[in-house]
ZALO-738651 format. One record per residue (C-alpha): residue number from 0; residue in three letters; x, y, z; chain. Coordinates in pm, whole numbers, plus 32768, in hexadecimal, padded with zeros to 4 digits. Example, Ala and Ser with C-alpha at 12.3 -4.5 7.8 and 13.67 -1.06 7.14 Angstrom:
// ZALO-738651
{site 0 ALA {84CE 7E3E 830C} A}
{site 1 SER {8557 7F96 82CA} A}
***
This chain:
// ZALO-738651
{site 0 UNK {C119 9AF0 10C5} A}
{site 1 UNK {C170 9C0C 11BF} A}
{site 2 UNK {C11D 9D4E 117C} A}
{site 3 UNK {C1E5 9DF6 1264} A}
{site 4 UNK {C22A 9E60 13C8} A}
{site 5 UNK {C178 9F6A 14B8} A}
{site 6 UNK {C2C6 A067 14AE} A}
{site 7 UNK {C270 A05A 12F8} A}
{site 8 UNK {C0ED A073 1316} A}
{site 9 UNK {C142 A1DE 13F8} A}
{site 10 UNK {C224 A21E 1318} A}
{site 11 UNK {C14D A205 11BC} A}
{site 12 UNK {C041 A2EF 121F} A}
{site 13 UNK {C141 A41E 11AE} A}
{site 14 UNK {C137 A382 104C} A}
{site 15 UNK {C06E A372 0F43} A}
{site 16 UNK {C0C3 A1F0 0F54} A}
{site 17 UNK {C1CE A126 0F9B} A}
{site 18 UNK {C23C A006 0EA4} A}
{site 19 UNK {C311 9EDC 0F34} A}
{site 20 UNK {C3CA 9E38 0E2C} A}
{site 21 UNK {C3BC 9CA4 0EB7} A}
{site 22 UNK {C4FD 9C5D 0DE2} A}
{site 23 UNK {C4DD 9AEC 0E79} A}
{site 24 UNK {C39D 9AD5 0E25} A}
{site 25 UNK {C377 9B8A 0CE3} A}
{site 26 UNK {C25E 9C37 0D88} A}
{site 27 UNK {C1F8 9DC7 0DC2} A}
{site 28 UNK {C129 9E18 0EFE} A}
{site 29 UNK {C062 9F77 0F0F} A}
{site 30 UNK {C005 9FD2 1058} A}
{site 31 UNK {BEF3 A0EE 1006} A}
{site 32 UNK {BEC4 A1D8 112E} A}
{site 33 UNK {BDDB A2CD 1051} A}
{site 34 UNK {BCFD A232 0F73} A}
{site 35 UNK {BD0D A327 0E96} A}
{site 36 UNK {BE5B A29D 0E19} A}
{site 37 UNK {BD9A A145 0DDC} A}
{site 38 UNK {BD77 A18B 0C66} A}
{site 39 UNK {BEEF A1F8 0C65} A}
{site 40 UNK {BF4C A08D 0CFF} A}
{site 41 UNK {BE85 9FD3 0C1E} A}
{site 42 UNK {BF10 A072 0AF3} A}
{site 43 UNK {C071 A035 0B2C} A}
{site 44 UNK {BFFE 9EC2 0B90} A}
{site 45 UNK {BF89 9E8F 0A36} A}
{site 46 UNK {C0D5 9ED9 097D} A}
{site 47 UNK {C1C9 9E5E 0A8B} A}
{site 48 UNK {C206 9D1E 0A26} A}
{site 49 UNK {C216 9C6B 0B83} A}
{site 50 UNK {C10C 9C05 0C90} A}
{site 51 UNK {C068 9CF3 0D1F} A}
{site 52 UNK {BF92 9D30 0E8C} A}
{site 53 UNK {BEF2 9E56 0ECA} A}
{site 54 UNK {BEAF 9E92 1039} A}
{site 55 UNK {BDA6 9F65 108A} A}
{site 56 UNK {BD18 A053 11DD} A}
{site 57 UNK {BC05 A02D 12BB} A}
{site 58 UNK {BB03 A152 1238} A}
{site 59 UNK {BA07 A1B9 110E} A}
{site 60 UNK {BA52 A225 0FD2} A}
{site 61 UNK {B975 A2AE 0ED5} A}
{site 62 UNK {BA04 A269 0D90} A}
{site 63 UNK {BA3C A393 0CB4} A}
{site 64 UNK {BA39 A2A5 0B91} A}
{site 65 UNK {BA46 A140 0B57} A}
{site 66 UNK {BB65 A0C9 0BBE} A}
{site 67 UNK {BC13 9FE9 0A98} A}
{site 68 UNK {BD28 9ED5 0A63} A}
{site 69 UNK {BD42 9EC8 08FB} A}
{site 70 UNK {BEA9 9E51 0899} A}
{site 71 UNK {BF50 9EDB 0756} A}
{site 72 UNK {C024 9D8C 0754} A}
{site 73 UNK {BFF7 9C27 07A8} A}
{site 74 UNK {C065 9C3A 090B} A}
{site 75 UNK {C017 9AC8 0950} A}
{site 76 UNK {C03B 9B08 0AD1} A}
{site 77 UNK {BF81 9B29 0C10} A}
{site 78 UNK {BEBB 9C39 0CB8} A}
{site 79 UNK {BE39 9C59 0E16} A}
{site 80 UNK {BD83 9D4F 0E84} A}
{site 81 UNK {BD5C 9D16 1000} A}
{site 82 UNK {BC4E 9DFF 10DA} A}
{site 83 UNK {BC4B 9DFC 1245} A}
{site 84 UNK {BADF 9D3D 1250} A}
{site 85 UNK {B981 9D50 1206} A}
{site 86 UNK {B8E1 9E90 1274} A}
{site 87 UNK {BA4D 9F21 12C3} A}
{site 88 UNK {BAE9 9F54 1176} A}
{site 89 UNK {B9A7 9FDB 10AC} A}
{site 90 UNK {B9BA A083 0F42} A}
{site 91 UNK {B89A A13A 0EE2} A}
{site 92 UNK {B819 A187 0DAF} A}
{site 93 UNK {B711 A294 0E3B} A}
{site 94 UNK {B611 A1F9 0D45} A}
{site 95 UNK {B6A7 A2A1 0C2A} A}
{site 96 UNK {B79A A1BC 0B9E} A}
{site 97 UNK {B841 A049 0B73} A}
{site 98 UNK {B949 A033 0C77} A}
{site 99 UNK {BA61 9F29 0C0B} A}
{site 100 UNK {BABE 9EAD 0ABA} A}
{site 101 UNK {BBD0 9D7C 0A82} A}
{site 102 UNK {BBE9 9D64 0922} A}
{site 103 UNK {BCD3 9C5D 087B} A}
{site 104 UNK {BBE5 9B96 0782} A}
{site 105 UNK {BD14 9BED 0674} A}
{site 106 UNK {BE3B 9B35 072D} A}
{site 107 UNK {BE7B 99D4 0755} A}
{site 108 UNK {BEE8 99D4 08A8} A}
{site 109 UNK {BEFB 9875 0905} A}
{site 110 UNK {BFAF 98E3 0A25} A}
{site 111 UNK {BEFC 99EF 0ABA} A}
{site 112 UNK {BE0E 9A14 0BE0} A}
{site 113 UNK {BD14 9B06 0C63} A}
{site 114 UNK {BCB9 9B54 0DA5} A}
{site 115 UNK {BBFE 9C0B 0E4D} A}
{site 116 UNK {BBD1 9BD9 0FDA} A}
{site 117 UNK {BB0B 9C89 10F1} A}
{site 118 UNK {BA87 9DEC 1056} A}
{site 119 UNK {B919 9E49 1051} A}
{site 120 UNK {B8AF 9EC9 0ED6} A}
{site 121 UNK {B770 9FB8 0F11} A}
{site 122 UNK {B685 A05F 0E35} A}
{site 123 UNK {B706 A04A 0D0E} A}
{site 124 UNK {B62B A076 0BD5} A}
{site 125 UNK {B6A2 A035 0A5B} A}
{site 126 UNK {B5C3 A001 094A} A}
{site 127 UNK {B695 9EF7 08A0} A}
{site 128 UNK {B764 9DCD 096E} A}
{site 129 UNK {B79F 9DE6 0AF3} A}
{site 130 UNK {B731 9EF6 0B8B} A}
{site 131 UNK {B7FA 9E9E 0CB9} A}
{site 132 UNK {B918 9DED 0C47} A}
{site 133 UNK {B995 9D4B 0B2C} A}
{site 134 UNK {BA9C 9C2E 0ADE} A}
{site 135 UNK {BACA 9BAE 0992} A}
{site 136 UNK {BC0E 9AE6 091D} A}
{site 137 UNK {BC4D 99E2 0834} A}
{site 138 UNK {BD21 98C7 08F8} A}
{site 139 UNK {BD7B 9967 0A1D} A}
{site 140 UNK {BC98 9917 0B4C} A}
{site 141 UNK {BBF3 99BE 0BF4} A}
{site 142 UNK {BBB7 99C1 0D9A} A}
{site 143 UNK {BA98 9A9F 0E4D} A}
{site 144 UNK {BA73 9A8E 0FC4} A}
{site 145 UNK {BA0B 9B36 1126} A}
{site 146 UNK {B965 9C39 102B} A}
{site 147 UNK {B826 9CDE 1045} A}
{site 148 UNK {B775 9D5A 0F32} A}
{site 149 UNK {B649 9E48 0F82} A}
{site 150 UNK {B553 9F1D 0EA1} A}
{site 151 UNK {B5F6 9F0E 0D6E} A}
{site 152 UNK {B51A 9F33 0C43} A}
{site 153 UNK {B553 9ED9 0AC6} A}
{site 154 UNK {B442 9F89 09EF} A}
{site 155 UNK {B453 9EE8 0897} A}
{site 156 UNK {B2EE 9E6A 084A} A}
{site 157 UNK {B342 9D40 0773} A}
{site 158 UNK {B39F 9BE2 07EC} A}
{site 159 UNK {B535 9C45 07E3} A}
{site 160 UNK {B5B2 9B5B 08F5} A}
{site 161 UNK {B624 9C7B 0997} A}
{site 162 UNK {B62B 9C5F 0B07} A}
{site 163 UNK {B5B2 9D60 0BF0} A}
{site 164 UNK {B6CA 9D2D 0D20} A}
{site 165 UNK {B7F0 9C6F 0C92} A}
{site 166 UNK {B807 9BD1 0B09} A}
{site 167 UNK {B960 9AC3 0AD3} A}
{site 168 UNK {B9C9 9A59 097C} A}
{site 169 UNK {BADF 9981 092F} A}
{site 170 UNK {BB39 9871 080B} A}
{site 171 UNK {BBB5 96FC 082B} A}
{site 172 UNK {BC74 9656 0956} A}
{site 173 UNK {BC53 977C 0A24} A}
{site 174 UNK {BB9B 977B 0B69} A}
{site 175 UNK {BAA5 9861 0BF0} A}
{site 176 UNK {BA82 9874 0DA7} A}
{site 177 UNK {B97F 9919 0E46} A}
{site 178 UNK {B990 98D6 0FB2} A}
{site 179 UNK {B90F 9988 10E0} A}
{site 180 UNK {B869 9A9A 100D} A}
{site 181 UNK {B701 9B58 106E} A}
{site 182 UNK {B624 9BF3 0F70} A}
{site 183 UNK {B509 9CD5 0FD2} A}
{site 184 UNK {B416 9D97 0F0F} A}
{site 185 UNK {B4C6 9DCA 0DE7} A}
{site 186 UNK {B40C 9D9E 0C7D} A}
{site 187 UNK {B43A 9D62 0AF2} A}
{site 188 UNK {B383 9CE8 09D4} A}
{site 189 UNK {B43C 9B94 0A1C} A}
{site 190 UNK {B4FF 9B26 0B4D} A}
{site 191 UNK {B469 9C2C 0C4F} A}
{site 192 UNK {B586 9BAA 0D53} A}
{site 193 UNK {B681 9B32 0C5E} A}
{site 194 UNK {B6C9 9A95 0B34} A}
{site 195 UNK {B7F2 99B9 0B01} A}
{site 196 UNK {B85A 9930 0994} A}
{site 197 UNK {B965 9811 0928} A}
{site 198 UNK {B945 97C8 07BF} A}
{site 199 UNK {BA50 96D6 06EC} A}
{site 200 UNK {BAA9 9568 06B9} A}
{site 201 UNK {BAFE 94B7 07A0} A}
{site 202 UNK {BA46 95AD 088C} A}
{site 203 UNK {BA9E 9673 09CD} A}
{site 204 UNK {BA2B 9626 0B0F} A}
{site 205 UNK {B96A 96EA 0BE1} A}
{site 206 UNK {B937 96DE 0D36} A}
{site 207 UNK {B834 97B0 0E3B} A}
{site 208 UNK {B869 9768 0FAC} A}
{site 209 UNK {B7DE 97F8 10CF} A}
{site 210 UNK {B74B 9916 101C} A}
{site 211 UNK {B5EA 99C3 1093} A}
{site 212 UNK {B51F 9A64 0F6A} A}
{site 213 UNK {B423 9B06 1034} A}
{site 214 UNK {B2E5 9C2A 0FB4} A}
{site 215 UNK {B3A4 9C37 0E07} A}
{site 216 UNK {B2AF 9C84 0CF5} A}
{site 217 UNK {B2C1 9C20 0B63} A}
{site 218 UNK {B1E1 9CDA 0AA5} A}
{site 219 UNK {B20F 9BA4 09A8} A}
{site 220 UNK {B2AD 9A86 0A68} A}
{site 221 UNK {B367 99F4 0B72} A}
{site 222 UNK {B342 9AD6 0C9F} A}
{site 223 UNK {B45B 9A6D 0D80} A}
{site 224 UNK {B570 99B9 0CA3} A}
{site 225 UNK {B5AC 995D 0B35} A}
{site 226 UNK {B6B0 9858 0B1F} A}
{site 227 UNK {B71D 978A 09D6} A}
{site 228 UNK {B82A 969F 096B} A}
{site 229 UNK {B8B4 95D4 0834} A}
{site 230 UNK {B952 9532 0976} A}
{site 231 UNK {B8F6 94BA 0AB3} A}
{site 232 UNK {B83C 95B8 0BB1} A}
{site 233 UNK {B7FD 9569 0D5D} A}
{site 234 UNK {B722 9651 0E28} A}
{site 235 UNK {B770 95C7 0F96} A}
{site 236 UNK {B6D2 9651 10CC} A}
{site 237 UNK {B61C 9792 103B} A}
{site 238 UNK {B514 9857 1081} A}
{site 239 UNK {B40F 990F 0FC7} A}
{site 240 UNK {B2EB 9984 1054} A}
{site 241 UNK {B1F0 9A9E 0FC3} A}
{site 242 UNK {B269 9AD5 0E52} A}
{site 243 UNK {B19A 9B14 0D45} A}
{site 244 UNK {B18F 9B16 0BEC} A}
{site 245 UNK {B070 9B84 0ACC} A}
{site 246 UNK {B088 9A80 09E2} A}
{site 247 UNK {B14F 994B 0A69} A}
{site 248 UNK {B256 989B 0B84} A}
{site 249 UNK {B1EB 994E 0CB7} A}
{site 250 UNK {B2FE 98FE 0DB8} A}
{site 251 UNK {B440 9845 0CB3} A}
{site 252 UNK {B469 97D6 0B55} A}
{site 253 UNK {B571 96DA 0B77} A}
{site 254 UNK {B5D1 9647 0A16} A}
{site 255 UNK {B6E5 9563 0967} A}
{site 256 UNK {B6F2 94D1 0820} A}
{site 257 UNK {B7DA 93C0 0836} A}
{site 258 UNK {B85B 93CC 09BD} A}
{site 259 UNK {B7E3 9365 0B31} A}
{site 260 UNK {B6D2 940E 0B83} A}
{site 261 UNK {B6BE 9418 0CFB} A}
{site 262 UNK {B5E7 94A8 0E1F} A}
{site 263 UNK {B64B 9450 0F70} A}
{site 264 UNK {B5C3 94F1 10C3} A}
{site 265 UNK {B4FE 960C 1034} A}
{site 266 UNK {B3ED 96B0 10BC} A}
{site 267 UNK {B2E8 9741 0FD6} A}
{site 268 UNK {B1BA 9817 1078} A}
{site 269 UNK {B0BA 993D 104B} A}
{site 270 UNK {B14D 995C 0EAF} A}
{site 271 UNK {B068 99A4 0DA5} A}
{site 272 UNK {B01E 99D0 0C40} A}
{site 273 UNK {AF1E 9A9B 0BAD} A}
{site 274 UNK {AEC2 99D6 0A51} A}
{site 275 UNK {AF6E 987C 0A1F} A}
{site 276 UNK {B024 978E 0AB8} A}
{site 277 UNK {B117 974C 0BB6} A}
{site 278 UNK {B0CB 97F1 0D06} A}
{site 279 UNK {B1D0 977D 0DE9} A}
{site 280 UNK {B2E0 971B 0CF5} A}
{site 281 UNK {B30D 9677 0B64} A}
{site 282 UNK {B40A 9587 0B53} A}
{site 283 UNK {B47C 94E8 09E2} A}
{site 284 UNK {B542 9427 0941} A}
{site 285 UNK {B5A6 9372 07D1} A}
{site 286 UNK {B682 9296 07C3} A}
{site 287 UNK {B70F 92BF 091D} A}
{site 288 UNK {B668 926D 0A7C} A}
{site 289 UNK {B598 92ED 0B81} A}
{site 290 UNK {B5DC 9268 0CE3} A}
{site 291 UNK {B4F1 9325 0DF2} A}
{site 292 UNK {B53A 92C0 0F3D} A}
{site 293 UNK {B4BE 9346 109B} A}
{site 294 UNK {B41B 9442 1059} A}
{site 295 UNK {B2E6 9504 10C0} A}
{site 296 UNK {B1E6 95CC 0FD5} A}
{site 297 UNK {B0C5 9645 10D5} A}
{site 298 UNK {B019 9781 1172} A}
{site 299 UNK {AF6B 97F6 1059} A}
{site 300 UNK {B036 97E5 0EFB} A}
{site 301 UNK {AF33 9842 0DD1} A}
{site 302 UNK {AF22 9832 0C7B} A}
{site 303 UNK {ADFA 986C 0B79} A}
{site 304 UNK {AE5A 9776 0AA1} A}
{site 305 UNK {AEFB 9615 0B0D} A}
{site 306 UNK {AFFF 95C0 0C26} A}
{site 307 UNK {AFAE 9691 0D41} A}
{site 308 UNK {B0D6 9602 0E19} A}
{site 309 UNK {B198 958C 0D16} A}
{site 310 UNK {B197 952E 0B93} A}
{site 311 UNK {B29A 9446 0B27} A}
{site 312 UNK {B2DC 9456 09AF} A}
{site 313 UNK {B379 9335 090C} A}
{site 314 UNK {B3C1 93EE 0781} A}
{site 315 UNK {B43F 9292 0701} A}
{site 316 UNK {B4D0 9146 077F} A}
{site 317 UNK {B587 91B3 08D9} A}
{site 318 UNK {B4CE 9117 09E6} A}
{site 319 UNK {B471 919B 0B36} A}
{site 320 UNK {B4A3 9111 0CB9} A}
{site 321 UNK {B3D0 91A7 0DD5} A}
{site 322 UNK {B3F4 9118 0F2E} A}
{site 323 UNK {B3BB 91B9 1085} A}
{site 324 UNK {B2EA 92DA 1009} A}
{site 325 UNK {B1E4 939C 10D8} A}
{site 326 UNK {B0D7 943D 0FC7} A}
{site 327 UNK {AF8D 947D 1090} A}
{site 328 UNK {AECC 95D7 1098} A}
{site 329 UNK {AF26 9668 0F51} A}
{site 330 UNK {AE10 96C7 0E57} A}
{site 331 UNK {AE0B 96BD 0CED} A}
{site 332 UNK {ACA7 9735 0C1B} A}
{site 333 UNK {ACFD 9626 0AFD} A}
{site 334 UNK {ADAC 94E5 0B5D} A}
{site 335 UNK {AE99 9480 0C79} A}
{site 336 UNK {AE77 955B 0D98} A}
{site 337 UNK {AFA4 94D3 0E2E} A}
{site 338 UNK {B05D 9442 0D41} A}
{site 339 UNK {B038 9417 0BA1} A}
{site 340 UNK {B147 931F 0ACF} A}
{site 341 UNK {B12C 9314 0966} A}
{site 342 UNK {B1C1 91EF 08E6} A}
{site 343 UNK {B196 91A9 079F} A}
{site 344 UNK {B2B7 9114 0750} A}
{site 345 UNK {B384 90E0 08AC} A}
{site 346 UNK {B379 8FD1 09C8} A}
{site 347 UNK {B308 906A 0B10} A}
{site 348 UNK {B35A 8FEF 0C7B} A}
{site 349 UNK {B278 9049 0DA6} A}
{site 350 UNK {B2DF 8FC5 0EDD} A}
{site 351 UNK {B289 8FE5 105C} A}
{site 352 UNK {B1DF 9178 1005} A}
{site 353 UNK {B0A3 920F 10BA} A}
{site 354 UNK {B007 92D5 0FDD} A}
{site 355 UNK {AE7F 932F 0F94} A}
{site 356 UNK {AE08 935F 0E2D} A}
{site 357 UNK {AF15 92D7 0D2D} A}
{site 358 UNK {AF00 92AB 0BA0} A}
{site 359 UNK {AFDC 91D0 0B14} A}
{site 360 UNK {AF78 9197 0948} A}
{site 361 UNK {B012 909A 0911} A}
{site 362 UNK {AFF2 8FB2 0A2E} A}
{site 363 UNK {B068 8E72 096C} A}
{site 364 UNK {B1C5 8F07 09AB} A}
{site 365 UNK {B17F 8F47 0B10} A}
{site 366 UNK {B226 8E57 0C37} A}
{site 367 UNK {B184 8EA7 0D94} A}
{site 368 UNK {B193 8E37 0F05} A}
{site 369 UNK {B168 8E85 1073} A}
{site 370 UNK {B0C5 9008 0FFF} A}
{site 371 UNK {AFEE 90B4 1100} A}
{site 372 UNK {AED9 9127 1060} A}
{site 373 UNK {ADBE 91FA 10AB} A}
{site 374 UNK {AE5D 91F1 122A} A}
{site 375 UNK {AE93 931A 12DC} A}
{site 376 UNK {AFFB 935C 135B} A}
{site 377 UNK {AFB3 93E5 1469} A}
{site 378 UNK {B0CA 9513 144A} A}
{site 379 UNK {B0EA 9633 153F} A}
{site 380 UNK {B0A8 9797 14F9} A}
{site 381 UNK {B20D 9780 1462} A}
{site 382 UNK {B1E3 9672 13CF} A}
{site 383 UNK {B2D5 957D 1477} A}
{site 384 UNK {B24C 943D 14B5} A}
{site 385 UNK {B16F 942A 15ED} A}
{site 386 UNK {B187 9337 171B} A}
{site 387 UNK {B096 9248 167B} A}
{site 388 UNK {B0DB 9287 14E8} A}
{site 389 UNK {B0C6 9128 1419} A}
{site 390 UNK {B1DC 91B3 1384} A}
{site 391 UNK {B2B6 9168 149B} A}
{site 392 UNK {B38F 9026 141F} A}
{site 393 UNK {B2C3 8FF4 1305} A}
{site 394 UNK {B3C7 9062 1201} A}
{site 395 UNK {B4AB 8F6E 114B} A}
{site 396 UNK {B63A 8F58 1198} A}
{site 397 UNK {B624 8E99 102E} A}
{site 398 UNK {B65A 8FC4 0F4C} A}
{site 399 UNK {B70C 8FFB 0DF1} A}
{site 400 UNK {B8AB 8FE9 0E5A} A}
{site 401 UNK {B903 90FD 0DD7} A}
{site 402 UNK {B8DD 91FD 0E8E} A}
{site 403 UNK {B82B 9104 0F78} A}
{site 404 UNK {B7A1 9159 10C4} A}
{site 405 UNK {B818 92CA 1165} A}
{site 406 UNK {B8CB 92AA 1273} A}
{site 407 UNK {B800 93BA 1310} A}
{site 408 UNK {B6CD 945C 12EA} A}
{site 409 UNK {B66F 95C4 127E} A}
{site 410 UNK {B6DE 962A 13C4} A}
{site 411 UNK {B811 9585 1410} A}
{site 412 UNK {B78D 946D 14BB} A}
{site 413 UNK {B7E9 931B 14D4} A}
{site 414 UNK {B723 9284 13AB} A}
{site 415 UNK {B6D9 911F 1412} A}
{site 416 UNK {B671 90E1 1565} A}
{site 417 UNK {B555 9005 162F} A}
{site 418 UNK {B442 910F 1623} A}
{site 419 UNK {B340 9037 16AE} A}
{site 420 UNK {B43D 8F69 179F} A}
{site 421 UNK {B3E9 8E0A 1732} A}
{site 422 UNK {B56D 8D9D 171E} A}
{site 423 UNK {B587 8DF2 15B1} A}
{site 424 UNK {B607 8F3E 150E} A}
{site 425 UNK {B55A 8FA3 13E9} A}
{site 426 UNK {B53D 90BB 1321} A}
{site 427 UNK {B428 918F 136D} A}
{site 428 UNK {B330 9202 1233} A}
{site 429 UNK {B37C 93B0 11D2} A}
{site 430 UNK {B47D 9466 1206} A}
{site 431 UNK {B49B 949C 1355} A}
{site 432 UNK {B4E5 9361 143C} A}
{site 433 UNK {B422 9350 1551} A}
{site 434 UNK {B4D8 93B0 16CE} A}
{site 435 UNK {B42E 93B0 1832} A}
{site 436 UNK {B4D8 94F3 1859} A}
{site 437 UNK {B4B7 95D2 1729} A}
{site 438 UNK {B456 972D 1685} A}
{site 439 UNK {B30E 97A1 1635} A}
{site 440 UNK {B25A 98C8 1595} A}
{site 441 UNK {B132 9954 1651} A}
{site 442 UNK {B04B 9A21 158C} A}
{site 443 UNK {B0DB 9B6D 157F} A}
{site 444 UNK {B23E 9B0A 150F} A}
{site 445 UNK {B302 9B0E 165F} A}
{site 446 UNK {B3EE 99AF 1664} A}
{site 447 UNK {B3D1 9915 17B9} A}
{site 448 UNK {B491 97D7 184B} A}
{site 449 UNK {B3A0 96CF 1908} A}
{site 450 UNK {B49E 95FB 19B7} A}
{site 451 UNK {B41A 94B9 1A30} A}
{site 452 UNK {B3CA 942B 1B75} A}
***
């Protein structure tokens, strides 16, 4: 949709705010050149009837008060709320209070559809839901991306699922998108980075792509990200690295009840928990399931109970299929230092993995083959695969179809390719696939290219 030309952007910064009626369209557009007539916009959005974009300017605003969407009426429509980027457009809740409320939970709204797209929410503190912002809707779905969210805090001190950054709640057949999002240092009693919710039959579906949870604390659980569907839920191509949590599910929680469960070219490192289980990430499932697939759990995820890498819990009959996982350096003071399934009822698959130390209780229900184990990878210091890894075209192009094999890896790179140039093109083992010329970390954080000869 366009939201106008130069001549009407001069033009608008001697109003309050402009509305554009899209008669076409059925559609409103509020080009905000003062933020302070942000809550103004948003107001007349939610008892307009039509679709709505609100565009808004490069600069910082600290919010005088939340800012709130709450219609009267069912507006069953769309709102977009469209920033100029991450670090450009930044509201600020000057660590005093939450900064963006979306409220629709008492609407229908099958038609409807949130989104919110390149604004930086910062330091934002609430002592119930959200600190930084907050999106909850019944059926309409709900889209967050190019966002940052940054030192928001949520002080309730029971497990509330209340997520420290961003929290997302929505009801049957919607869909919830996070893509392109980065969450650093913020905190709750559950969901330090965020915490995204899809309850009712048949389910939502969830997806998390190309998101970095990076330095989030949960004073109860799941440092970076809480995430749970009736429905099917993807993380693709994520990073977490450094969250924490007291009790439980250091870096994700990642749960469905009858849905897909899938984990596909994320990288897990340096997360923690303080008491149980889970270190690097918790993945369950009932009656749906859990297909984890290139990815890599190493440099350092802990946990003082089970699972330092990763614990895969199978509730009830939904089986689980793990192929082309790295799991090596993780630590765990009771069982599983890289990886912990509990299986009590569930079938598991473990093919073509490295990993170290892995628990698997039940393992009549366990089919295995081609695992590295007890082998060292042989990653660089950022933990792409090294010029003489065994992981190099030692992965399996055999996967479970759906989703299959990625087309590309956590970086955008061609997925499949002859690593080890012997003629054939195999996957490689982790989620990054191994290139002559590639990135690395060196030890005090600075990226460098080494090109190749």
């Amino acid at each position: 949709m366009k939201i106008g030309t130069i001549g009407i952007a001069q033009v608008v910064r001697t109003f309050v705010f402009i509305l554009f009626f899209m008669t076409t369209a059925n559609a409103a557009d509020f080009i905000i050149a003062d933020f302070n007539d942000l809550q103004g916009a948003l107001t007349t959005a939610a008892g307009n009837g039509e679709d709505d974009l609100i565009d808004l300017p490069t600069g910082e605003y600290t919010v005088p008060a939340t800012l709130i969407y709450d219609p009267a009426t069912d507006e069953n429509q769309s709102l977009t709320i469209l920033g100029k980027g991450a670090g450009s457009t930044v509201l600020n809740g000057a660590n005093l209070r939450q900064i963006l409320k979306i409220y629709t939970e008492d609407f229908d709204e099958p038609d409807g559809h949130f989104i919110i797209d390149g604004i930086t929410f910062q330091n934002g503190k609430n002592a119930g839901l959200a600190a930084g912002l907050y999106v909850h809707s019944n059926y309409a779905d709900i889209t967050i991306e190019n966002c940052e969210f940054k030192n928001n805090t949520s002080t309730g001190s029971s497990p509330s699922y209340d997520g420290g950054g961003l929290k997302t709640r929505c009801q049957t057949n919607a869909t919830i998108i996070l893509k392109n999002n980065t969450f650093t240092g913020n905190s709750a009693s559950e969901g330090g980075g965020a915490c995204i919710q899809a309850y009712g039959f048949p389910g939502a579906t969830v997806i998390l792509e190309n998101n970095i949870f990076s330095g989030n604390n949960a004073n109860y659980a799941s440092g970076g990200v809480y995430a749970y569907s009736y429905g099917p839920i993807a993380f693709k191509s994520n990073s977490f690295t450094g969250n924490s949590a007291t009790y439980s599910f250091g870096g994700a929680r990642v749960e469905t009840r009858d849905g897909i469960l899938t984990l596909i070219n994320n990288f897990f490192s340096g997360n923690s928990v303080n008491t149980y289980i889970g270190g690097g990430a918790y993945a369950t499932t009932q009656f749906g399931t859990a297909i984890i697939l290139n990815n890599t759990f190493s440099g350092s995820n802990t946990a003082q109970g089970n699972g330092g890498g990763l614990y895969v819990h199978l509730l009830n009959v939904g089986p689980a299929k793990i192929y082309n996982n790295i799991l090596w350096g993780n630590t765990a003071t009771g069982a599983g230092d890289d990886l912990y399934i509990s299986n009590p009822y569930a079938q598991v698959e473990l093919y073509n993995n490295l990993y170290g130390d892995a628990i698997i209780t039940d393992n009549d229900k366990l089919t295995e083959g081609n695992n590295h184990t007890n082998e060292d990878p042989l990653l660089t210091t950022g933990y792409y695969l090294g010029p003489s890894s065994p992981c190099i075209d030692a992965g399996t192009n055999t996967v479970p179809d759906p989703p299959g094999l990625p087309a590309a890896d956590i970086e955008d790179n061609d997925r499949v390719s002859d690593g080890d140039g012997n003629g054939s093109s195999i996957v490689d083992i982790g989620a990054y696939e191994y290139s002559s010329t590639q990135a690395t970390i060196n030890n005090s954080g600075i990226q460098l290219l080494l090109l190749g000869d």
